[in-house]
C-alpha positions in Angstrom: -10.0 -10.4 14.7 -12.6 -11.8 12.3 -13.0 -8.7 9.9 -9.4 -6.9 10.9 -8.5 -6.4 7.3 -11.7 -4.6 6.2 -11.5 -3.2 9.6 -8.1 -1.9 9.5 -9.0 -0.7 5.9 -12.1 0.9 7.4 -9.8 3.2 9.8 -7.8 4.6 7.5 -10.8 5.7 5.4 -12.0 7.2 8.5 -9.1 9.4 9.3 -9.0 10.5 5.7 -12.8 11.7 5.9 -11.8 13.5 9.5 -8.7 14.9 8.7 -10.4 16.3 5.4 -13.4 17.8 7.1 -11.4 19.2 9.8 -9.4 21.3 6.7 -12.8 21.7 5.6 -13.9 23.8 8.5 -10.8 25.3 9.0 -9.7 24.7 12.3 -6.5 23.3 13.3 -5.8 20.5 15.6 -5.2 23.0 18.8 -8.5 24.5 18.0 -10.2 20.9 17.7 -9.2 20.2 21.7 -10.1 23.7 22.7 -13.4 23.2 21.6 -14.0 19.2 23.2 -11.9 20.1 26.0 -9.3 17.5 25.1 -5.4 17.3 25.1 -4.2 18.2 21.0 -2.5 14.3 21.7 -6.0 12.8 21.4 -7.2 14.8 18.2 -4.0 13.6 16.7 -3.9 9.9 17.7 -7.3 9.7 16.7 -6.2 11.3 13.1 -3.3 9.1 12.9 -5.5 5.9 13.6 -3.7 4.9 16.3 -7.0 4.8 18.6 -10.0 3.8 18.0 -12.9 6.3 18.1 -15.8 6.1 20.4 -19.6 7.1 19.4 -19.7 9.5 21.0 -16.1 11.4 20.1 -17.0 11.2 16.4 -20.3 12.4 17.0 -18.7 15.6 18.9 -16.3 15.5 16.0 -18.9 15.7 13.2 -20.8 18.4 15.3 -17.8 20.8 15.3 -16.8 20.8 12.0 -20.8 21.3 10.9 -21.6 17.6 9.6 -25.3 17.7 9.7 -26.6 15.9 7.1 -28.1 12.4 8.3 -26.7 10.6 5.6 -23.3 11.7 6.0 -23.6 11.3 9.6 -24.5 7.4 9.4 -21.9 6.6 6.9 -19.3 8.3 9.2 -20.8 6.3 12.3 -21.0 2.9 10.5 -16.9 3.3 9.2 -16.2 3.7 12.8 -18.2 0.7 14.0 -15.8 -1.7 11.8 -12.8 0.2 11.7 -13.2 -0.3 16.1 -13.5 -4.1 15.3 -9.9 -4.4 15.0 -9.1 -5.6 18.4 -6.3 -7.6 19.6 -6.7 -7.3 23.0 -8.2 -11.0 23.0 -4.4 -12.3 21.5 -2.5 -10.8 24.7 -2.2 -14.1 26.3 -1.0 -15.9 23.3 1.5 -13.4 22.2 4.1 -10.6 22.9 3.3 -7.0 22.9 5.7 -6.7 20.0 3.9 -8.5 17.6 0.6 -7.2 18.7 2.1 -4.2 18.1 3.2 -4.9 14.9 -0.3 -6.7 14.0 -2.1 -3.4 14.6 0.2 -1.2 11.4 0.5 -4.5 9.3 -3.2 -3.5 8.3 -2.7 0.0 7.8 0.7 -1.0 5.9 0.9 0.1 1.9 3.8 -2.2 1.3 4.9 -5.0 2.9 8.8 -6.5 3.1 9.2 -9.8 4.2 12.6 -11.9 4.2 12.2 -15.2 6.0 15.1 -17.8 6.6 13.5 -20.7 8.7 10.1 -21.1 7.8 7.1 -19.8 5.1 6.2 -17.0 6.2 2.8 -16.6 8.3 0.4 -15.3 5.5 1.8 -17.6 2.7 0.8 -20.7 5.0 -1.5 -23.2 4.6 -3.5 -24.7 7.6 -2.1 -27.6 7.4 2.0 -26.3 6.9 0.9 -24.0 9.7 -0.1 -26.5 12.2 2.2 -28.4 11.8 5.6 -26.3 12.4 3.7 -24.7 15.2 3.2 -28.7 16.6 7.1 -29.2 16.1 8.4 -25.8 17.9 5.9 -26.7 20.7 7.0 -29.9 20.5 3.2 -31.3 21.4 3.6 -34.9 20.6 6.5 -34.9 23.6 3.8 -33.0 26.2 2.2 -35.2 28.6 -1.5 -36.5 27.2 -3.3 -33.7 30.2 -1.4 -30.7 28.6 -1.9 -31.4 25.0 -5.6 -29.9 24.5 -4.4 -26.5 25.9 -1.4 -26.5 24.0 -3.6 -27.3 20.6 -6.4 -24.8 21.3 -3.9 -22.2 21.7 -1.7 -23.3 18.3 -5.6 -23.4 16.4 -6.1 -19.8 17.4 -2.8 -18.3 16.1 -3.7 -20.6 12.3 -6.6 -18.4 12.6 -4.5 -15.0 13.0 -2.2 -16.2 9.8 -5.2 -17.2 8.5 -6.8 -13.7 8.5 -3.1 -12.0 7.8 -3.8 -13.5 4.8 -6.5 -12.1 3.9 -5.1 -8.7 3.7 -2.9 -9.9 0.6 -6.0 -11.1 -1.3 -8.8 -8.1 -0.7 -9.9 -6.7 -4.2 -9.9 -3.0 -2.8 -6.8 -0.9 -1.2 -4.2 -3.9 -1.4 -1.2 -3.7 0.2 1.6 -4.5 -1.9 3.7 -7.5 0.0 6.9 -8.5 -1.2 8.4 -12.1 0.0 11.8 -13.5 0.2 12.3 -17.1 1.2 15.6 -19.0 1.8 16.0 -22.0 -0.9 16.0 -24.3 2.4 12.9 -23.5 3.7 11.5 -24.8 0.0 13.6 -28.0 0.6 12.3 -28.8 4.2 10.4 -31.6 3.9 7.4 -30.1 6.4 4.9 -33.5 7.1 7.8 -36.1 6.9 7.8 -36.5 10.0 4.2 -37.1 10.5 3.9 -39.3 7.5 2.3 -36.4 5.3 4.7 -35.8 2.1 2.0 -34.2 0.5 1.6 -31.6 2.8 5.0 -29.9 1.3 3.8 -30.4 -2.0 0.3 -28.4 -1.4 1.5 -25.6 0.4 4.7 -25.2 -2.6 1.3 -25.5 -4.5 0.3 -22.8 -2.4 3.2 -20.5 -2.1 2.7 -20.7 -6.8 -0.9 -19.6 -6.5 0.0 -16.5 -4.3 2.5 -15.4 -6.1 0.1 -15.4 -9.2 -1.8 -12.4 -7.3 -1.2 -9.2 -9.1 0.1 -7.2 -5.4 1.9 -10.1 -3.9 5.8 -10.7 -4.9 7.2 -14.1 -4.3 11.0 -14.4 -4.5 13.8 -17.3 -3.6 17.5 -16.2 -2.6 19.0 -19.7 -3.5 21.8 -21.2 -1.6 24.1 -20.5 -4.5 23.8 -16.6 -3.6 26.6 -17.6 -0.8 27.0 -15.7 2.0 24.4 -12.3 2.5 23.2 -10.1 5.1 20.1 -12.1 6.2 21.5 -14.6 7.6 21.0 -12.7 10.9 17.5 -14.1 10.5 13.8 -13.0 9.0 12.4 -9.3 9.5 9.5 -7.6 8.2 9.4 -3.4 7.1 5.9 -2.1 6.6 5.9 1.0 5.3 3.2 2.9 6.1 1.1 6.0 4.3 0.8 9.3 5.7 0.0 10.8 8.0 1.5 7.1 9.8 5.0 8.2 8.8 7.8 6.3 9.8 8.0 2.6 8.1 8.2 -0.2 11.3 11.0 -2.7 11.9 9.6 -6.0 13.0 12.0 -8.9 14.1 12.0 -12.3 16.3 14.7 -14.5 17.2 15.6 -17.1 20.3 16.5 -13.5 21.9 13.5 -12.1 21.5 11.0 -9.8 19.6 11.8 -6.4 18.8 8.9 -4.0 16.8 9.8 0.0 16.4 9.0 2.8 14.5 11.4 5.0 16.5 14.9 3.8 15.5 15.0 4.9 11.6 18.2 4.5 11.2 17.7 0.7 12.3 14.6 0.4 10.1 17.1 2.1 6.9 19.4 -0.4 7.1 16.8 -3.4 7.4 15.6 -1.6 4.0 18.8 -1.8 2.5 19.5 -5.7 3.5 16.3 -6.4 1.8 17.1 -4.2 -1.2 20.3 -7.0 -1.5 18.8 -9.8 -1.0 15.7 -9.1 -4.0 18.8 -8.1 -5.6 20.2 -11.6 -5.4 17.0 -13.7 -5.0 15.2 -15.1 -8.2 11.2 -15.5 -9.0 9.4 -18.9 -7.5 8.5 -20.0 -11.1 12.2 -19.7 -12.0 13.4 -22.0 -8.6 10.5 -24.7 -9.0 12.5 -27.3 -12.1 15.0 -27.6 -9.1 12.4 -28.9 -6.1 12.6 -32.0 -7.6 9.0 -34.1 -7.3 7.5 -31.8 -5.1 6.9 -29.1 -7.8 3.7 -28.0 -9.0 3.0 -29.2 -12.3 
């Protein structure tokens, strides 16, 4: 997971070059399996990034559609060799298939909509905010003393997932645009109180202002005086995704569950239009901050 931005950036250059030089040579995606003796479902996951490419498939690839000079050839293989870095096979034990799932098109995402009702949302987070809501829902200081370095070893490797999820919203080339909408109270929730660390709300408010200073990244409040809306069914993220990827994806999580699909638009449509209400009722950061009291950034 170290480079998974670049990487997922990476992939989708890839299946821009290979969908272009297949055009190029003038063979279709039928004629493509014909040829390697694969199933047409293999040429077109591979085109659609959803697998990653081995050596020696791209190399067969290349060969086909008359790719001979060396140059070309290394530049092709070395894309391939990052774009396969993105990986999350290592994270199946520390979370669901849904969100891996999710994980995987967040990087390939060209706009990002995020309403959140409980907490910051996972790439806005600081280390600190981060570890320590993931301490409170795991409820660590109640485990018995034996259980405790298990429980924070697993807590320090999802930091370093948001951590990296971050990372995505700050890369200088292909950025994603990501738009956020936070309830007032998870603003006013005094994260750190209860650990004796006040200031630990007051740097990652610091935080959340410095983001939404990046030119891609949209940071947006729907105050409690907006009264009752359609969110308060809890947070959801839509990515919607470039071609050839299609189909924008629905991701959700409650006490229920986790729920992450591309193949329900009429689910993911609606989830489009309850975040087209609430921007429509939600105000700028900068505009919410003279309200937050002492915990502002100045």
């Amino acid at each position: 997971m170290t480079d998974r931005p670049r990487s997922a950036a990476e992939r989708r250059r890839l299946t821009r070059r290979l969908r272009h030089l297949r055009a190029e040579s003038g063979l279709t995606q039928t004629d493509v399996a014909n040829r390697l003796d694969w199933s047409q479902s293999k040429v077109n996951r591979i085109e659609l990034g959803e697998v990653a490419i081995t050596r020696t498939d791209l190399s067969a690839l290349l060969e086909i559609y008359g790719v001979a000079e060396p140059e070309t050839i290394a530049e092709l293989l070395a894309i391939a060799k990052t774009a396969r870095q993105q990986n999350f096979t290592q994270h199946r034990d520390i979370f669901a298939k849904e969100f891996l799932h999710f994980l995987e098109f967040e990087g390939l995402a060209n706009h990002i909509k995020h309403y959140e009702s409980n907490v910051v949302p996972g790439p806005l987070q600081t280390e600190e905010y981060a570890r320590a809501t993931l301490r409170a829902v795991r409820m660590v200081d109640y485990l018995p003393a034996r259980d405790r370095p298990e429980v924070d070893d697993l807590i320090e490797r999802k930091i370093r997932v948001r951590m990296e999820r971050k990372r995505l919203l700050l890369q200088e080339s292909d950025a994603v645009k990501a738009e956020f909408i936070l309830n007032e109270g998870i603003l006013r929730l005094a994260v750190g109180a209860e650990s004796g660390q006040p200031e630990l709300m007051t740097r990652q408010l610091q935080h959340l202002a410095e983001l939404a200073e990046v030119p891609n990244v949209d940071v947006r409040v729907l105050p409690s005086s907006a009264g009752a809306h359609p969110g308060l069914q809890g947070g959801f993220v839509v990515l919607e995704l470039p071609e050839p990827y299609g189909d924008s994806l629905l991701y959700m999580e409650n006490s229920a569950g986790e729920l992450s699909t591309r193949d329900q638009p009429d689910k993911v449509d609606l989830f489009v239009k309850v975040f087209d209400q609430l921007r429509a009722r939600a105000v700028a950061l900068a505009d919410l901050e003279p309200q937050l009291g002492n915990r502002t950034v100045d």
